[in-house]
C-alpha positions in Angstrom: -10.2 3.5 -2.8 -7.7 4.3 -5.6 -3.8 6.1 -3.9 -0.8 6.1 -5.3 2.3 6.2 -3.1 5.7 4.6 -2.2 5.8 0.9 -1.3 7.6 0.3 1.6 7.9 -2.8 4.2 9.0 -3.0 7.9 8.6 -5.8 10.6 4.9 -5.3 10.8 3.9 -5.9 7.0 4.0 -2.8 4.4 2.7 0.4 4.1 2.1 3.3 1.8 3.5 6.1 1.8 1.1 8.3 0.3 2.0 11.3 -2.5 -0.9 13.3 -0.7 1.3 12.3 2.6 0.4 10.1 5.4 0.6 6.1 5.2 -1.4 3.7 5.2 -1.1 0.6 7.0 -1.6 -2.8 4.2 -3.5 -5.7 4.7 -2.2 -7.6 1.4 -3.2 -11.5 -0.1 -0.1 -11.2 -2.1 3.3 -10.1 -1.4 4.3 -7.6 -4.2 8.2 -8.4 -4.1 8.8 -6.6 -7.1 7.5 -3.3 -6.2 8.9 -2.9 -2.7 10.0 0.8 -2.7 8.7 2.1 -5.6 6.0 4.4 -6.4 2.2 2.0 -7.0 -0.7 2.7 -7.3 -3.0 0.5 -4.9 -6.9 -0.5 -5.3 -8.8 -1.6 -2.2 -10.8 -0.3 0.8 -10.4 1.0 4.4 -10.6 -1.5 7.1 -9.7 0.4 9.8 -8.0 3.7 11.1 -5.2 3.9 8.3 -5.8 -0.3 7.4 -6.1 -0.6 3.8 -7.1 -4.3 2.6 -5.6 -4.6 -0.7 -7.2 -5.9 -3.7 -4.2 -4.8 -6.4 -0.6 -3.4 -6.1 0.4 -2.2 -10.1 3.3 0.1 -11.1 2.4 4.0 -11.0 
C-alpha cells in the first residue's frame, strides 16, 4: 500500500492520519523522529484491521 497522511504519535505508537480520512494504526522498524506531525507519505501493507506494518516513512 502507498497513503499519504499526517504523522502523528500517542502512548500507543503512531498513526496516520490519512488525507482520504481515517487512520491507520503503525507497526514501524524505525522511529521517524523527524517527521512526527507532518504530512508523509508511507509504503507498506495491512496487517490487520487499520495495522499498517511499515516498510518506509518519506516526506510528502
Amino acid at each position: 500500500m502507498d497513503e499519504t497522511g499526517r504523522l502523528l504519535r500517542d502512548a500507543a505508537g503512531f498513526l496516520l492520519q490519512r488525507d482520504g480520512g481515517g487512520a491507520y494504526r503503525l507497526v514501524l522498524l524505525r522511529v521517524p523522529v523527524d517527521h512526527v506531525e507532518k504530512r508523509v507519505r508511507i509504503k507498506g501493507w495491512h496487517i490487520g484491521d487499520d495495522i499498517v506494518e511499515v516498510e518506509g516513512v518519506a516526506a510528502a
